[in-house]
C-alpha positions in Angstrom: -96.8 -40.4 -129.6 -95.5 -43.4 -128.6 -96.7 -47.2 -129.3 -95.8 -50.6 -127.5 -97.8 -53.0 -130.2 -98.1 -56.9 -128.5 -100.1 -59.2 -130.4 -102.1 -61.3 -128.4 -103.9 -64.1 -128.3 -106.5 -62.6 -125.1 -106.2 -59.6 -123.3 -108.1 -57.2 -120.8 -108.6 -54.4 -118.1 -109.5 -54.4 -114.5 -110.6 -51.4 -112.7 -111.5 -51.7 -109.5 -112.1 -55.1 -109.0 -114.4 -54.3 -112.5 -113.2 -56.1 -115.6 -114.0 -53.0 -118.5 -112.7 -54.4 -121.5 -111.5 -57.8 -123.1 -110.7 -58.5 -126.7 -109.7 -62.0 -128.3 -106.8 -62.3 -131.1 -105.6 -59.0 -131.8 -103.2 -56.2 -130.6 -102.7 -54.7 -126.9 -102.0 -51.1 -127.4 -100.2 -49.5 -124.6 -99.9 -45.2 -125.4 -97.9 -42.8 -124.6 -99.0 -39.2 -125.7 -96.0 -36.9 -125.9 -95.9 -33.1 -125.1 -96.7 -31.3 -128.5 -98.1 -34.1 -129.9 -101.8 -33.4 -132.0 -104.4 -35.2 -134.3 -101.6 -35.6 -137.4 -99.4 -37.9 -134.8 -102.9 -40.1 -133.4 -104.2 -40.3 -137.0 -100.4 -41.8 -138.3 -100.4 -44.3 -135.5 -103.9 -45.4 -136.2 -103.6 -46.0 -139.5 -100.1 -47.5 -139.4 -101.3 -50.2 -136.6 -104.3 -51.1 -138.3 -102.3 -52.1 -141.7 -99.3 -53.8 -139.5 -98.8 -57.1 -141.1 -97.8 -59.1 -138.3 -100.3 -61.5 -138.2 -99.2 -65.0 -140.0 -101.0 -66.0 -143.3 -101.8 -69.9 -144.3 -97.8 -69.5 -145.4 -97.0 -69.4 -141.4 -95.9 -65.8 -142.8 -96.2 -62.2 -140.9 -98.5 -61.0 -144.1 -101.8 -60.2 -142.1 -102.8 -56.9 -140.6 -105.7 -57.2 -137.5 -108.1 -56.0 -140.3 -107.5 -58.7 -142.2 -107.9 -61.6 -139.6 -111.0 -59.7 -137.8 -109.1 -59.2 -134.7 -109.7 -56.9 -132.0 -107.6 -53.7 -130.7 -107.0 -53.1 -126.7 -106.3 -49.5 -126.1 -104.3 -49.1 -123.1 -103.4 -44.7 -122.2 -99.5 -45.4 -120.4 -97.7 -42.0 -119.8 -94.6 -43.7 -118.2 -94.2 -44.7 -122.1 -92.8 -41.3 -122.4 -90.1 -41.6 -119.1 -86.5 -40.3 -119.2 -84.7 -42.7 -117.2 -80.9 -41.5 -118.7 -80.3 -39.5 -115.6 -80.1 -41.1 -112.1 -82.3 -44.3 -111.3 -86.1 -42.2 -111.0 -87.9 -41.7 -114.1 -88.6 -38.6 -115.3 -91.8 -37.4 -117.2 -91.5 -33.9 -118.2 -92.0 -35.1 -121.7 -95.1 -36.8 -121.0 -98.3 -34.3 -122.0 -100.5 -33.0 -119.5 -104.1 -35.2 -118.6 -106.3 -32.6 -120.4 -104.0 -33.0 -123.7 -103.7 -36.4 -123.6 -107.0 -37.9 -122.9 -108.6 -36.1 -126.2 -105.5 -37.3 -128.3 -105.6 -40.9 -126.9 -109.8 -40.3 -127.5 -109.2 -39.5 -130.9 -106.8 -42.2 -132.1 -109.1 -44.6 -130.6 -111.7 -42.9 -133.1 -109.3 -43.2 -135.9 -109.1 -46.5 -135.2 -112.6 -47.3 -135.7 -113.1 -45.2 -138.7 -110.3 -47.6 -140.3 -112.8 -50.4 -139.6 -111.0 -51.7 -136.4 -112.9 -52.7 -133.7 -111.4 -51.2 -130.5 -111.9 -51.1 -126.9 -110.1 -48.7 -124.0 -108.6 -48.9 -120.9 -109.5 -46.2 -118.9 -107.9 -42.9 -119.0 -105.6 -42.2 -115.5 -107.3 -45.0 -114.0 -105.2 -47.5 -111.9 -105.4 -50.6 -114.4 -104.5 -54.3 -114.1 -103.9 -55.6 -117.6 -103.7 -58.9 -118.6 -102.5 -60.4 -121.7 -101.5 -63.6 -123.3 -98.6 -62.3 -125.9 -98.8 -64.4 -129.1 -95.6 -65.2 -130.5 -94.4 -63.4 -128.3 -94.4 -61.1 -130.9 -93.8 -57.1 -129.6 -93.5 -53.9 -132.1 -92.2 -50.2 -130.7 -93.4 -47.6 -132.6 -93.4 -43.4 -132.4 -95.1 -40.7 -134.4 -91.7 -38.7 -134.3 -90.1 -41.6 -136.8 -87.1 -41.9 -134.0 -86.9 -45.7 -134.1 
């Protein structure tokens, strides 16, 4: 799985001319399930974005996780998180998993989430979404189950 964390100050989904979601100070999550990804690689995400200190403390320092300032989490599902763009100048997304893996992995680290105490809302799955967001900071964290950066 694959992670683009933004902090933000605002952020939100439109579906079809229907706003579904809107947080305050917290995190955008955009996610990228990857072919044989499972429950171990949503669950290590979770709990590593939950406890990601990059929130500033009365210090001006990075020291606070979005548990610890109350924030909110906007979970955005993004497959072209997973494209291959090294040969030629169209993505590929052959690594991307199939909808019927995906949706009950990106439904499940959305879960984990809220058992860690976060509170959470969702884009909607394959839906064509307009997200807005005010990036704080701009501060902007990649991060993959598989450890590769």
């Amino acid at each position: 799985m694959r992670a683009v964390v933004q902090r933000v100050s605002r952020a939100g989904v439109v579906v079809a001319r229907q706003r579904i979601a809107d947080i305050g100070v917290g995190l955008l999550v955009l996610l990228g399930v990857e072919t044989g990804d499972d429950e171990s690689a949503a669950a290590y995400l979770a709990e590593k974005i939950s406890g990601l200190r990059i929130f500033e403390d009365a210090d001006e320092k990075m020291n606070l996780s979005v548990l610890d300032c109350s924030g909110e989490v906007l979970v955005v599902s993004q497959f072209t998180l997973l494209a291959d763009c090294r040969k030629g100048r169209r993505p590929g997304f052959s690594a991307a998993a199939p909808p019927e893996v995906a949706e009950p992995l990106c439904d499940y680290f959305v879960e984990q989430l809220r058992q860690l105490g976060t509170k959470v809302q969702s884009g909607q799955f394959r839906a064509d979404m307009a997200v807005d967001l005010i990036n704080d900071g701009p501060v902007t964290i990649l991060l993959d189950s598989h450890k590769t950066f």
